[in-house]
C-alpha positions in Angstrom: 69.2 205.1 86.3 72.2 206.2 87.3 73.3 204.0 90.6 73.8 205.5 94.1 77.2 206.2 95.2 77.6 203.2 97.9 81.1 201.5 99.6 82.8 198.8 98.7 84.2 196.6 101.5 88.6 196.7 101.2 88.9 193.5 102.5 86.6 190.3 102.2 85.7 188.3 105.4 86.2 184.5 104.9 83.8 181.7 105.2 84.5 178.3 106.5 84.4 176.0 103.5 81.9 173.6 105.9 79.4 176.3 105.1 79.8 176.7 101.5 78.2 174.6 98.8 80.6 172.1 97.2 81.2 173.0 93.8 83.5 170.9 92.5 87.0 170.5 90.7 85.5 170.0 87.4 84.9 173.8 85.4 81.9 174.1 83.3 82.5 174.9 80.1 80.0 177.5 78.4 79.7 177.4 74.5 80.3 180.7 72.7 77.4 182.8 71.9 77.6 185.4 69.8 74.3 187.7 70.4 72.6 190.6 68.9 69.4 190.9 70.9 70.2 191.2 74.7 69.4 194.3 76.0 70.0 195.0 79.5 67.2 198.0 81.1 65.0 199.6 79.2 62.7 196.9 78.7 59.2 196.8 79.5 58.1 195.5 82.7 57.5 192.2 82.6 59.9 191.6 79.2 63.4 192.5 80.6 64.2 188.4 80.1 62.3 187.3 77.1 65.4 188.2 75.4 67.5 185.6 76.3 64.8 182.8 76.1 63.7 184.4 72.0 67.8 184.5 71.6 67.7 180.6 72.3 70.9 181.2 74.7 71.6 177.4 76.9 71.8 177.4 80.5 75.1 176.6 80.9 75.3 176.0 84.7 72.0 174.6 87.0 73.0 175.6 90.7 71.3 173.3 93.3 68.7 174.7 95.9 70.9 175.4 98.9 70.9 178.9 100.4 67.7 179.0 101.9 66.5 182.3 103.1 68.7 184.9 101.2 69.8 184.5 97.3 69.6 181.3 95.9 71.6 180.9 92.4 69.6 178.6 89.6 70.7 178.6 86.2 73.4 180.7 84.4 73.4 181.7 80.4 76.4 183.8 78.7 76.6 185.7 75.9 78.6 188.2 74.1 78.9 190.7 71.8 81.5 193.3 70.8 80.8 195.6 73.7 79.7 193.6 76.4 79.4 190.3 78.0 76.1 189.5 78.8 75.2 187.6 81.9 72.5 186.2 83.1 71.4 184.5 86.5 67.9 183.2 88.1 67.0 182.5 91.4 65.0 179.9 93.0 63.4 183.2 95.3 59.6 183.0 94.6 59.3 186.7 96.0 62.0 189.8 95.5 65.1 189.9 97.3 67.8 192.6 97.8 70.5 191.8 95.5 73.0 194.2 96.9 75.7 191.5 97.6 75.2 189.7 94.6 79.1 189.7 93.5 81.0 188.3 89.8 84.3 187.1 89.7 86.1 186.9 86.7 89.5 185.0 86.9 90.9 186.3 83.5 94.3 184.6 83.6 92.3 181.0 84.2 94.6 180.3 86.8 93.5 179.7 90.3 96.6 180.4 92.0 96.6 183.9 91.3 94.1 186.3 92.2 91.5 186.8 95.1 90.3 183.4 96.1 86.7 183.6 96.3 84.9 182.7 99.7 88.1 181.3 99.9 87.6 177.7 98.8 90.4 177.7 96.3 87.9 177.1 93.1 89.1 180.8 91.4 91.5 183.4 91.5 89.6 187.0 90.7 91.6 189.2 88.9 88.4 191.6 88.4 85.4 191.6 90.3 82.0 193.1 90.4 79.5 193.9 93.1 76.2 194.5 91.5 77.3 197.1 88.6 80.4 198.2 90.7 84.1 196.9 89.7 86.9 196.9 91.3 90.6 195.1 90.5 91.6 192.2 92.9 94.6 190.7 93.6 96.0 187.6 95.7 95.1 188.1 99.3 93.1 191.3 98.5 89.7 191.4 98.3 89.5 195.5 96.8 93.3 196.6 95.3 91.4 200.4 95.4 92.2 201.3 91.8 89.8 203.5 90.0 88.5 202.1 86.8 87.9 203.4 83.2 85.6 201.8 80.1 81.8 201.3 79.3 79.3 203.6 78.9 79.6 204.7 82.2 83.0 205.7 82.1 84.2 203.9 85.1 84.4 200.2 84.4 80.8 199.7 86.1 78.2 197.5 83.9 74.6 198.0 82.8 72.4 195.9 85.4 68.8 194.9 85.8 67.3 195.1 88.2 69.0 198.9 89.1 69.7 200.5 91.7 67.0 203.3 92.1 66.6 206.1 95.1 64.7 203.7 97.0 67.6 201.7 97.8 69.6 198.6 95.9 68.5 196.0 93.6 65.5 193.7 94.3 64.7 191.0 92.1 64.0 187.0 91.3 66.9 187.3 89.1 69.8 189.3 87.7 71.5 190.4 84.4 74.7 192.0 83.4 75.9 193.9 80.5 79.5 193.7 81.1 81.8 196.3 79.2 85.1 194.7 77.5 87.0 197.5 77.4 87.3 197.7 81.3 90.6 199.2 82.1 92.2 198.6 85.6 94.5 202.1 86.1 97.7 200.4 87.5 100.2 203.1 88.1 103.0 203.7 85.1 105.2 201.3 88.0 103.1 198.3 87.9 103.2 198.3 83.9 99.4 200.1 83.7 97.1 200.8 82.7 95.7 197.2 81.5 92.7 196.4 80.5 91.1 193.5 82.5 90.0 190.9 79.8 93.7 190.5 77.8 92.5 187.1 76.2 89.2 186.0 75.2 88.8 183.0 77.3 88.4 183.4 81.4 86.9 181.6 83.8 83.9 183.5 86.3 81.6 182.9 89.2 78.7 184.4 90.4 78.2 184.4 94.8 76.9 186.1 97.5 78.2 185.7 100.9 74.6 186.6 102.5 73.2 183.4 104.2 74.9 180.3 104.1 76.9 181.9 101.2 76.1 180.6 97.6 77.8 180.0 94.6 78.0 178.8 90.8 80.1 176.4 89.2 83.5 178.1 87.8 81.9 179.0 84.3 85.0 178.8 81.2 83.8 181.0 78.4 85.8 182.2 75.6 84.5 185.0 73.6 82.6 184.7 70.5 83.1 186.4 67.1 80.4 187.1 64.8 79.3 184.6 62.3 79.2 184.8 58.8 76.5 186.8 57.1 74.7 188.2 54.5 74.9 192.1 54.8 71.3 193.3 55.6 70.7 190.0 58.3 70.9 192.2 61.1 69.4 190.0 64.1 71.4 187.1 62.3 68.7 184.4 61.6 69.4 183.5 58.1 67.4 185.3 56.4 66.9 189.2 55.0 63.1 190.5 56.6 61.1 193.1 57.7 62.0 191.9 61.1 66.1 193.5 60.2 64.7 196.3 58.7 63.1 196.9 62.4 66.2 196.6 63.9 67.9 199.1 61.5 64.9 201.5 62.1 65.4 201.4 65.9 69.1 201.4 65.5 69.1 204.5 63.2 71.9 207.0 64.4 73.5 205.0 66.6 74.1 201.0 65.5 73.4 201.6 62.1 73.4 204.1 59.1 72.4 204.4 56.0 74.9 201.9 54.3 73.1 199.7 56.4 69.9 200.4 54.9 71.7 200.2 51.3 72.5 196.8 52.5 69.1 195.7 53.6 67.7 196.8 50.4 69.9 195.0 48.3 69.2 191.9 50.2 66.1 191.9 51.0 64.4 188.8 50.5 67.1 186.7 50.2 68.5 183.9 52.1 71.6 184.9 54.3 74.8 182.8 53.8 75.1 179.8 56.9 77.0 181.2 59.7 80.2 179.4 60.5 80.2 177.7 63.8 83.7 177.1 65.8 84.3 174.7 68.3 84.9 176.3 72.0 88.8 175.6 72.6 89.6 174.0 76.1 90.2 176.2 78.6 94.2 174.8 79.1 94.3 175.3 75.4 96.5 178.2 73.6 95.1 181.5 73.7 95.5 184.5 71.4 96.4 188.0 72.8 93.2 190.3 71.7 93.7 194.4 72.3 91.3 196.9 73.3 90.4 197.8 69.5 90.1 194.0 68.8 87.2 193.6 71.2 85.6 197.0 71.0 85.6 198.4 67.6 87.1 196.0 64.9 84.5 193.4 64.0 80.6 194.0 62.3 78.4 196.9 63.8 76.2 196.0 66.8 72.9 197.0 68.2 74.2 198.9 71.8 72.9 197.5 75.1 70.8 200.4 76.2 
């Protein structure tokens, strides 16, 4: 459902590190995981995480207990595709909480010197945050630069969430997942050298807080982008083999992931072993990175099954 229009605050009130979680110097560095079954909404009630557990996607960060009586961070898994980076978060809240402060910040240069310094504890410099499905560009010293948005499926930057916002009110939940959009294009005026899309690299660092409470937030999560791994055409969820299972996948992806080529594929497969995907090591964060475009991210690698 499409979310209600709601205000963004333009400036961001800081806490007094004494009240913030330590979370360390040290970064957390996520392994690359290239997936092809996260869906974010949709999903039947009751299912809308079984995806990420069936996807065998590791937690990557296990927040402590320590924002008792508003949103409590647990564990944190990443993912990617071409589209979207996926996001996921649980909570240590036995019972449903609104999630309408739940914020990402995603320091896309990995440097903490630059960018909005997040509950200001100098641990990351935002270049790009998000507040629930909401994005908007940051900047050293500014919380909101203001700057509309363009990219995703929605148009405007925003990602897919679950839980939603509904008529009701904002998200409420025991937990939180993101689809975020790649393509995400901050619209800098000509003047400022924009527009530029906000993820230029594939690696970047990101935390997930709240300032509700005692304030609560992750670890500084690295992740560098993952590309698809080496297949046999017709292996459409990517588990080695050539089933009935991908030929479920092409069915429900008919028209929109895949085509008919696809279904040529599948056939002509079908039954055989897929080729051993190739597995890269995760490059340091300080390491060298390579400049990626829009089209590299969004529309030159294999076909992908579409968040819906």
């Amino acid at each position: 459902m499409t979310p209600l229009v709601r205000r963004l605050p333009t400036f961001f009130v800081a806490i007094s590190a004494c009240c913030i979680p330590s979370i360390g110097s040290a970064q957390v560095i996520a392994p690359s995981f290239y997936a092809t079954t996260i869906q974010v909404q949709g999903e039947a009630p009751g299912t809308e995480f079984d995806d990420w557990t069936n996807s065998g996607i590791t937690v990557v960060d296990m927040d402590p207990l320590d924002n008792p009586g508003d949103v409590d961070f647990a564990n944190v898994q990443v993912a990617n595709d071409d589209e979207f980076l996926y996001i996921r978060v649980s909570t240590f809240n036995a019972t449903p909480i609104s999630l309408a402060n739940v914020y990402l910040g995603f320091d896309t240069d990995q440097d903490k010197a630059t960018g909005f310094d997040v509950l200001q504890i100098g641990e990351i410099g935002s270049e790009l945050g998000y507040q629930t499905d909401f994005p908007f560009a940051q900047y050293t010293g500014i919380f909101n630069l203001g700057l509309s948005m363009t990219g995703g499926p929605i148009g405007n930057g925003g990602a897919l969430i679950f839980p939603s916002w509904t008529e009701a009110g904002p998200p409420v939940g025991i937990g939180y997942e993101w689809a975020v959009p790649l393509d995400v294009t901050i619209q800098f005026p000509p003047a400022l050298g924009g527009p530029k899309l906000a993820f230029t690299q594939p690696s970047f660092n990101f935390v997930i807080y709240t300032d509700q409470g005692l304030a609560d937030i992750t670890q500084v999560i690295s992740y560098t982008l993952a590309t698809p791994p080496a297949g046999t055409p017709g292996d459409f969820d990517l588990d080695n083999d050539v089933d009935g299972a991908d030929f479920l996948l092409w069915q429900q992806g008919f028209g929109t992931t895949y085509d008919a080529a696809d279904l040529a594929d599948w056939k002509a497969n079908f039954g055989l072993p897929a080729a051993a995907p190739v597995v890269s090591a995760v490059p340091e964060p300080g390491s060298a990175l390579l400049a990626i475009g829009g089209a590299a991210i969004i529309g030159s690698m294999v076909r992908r099954r579409k968040a819906s």
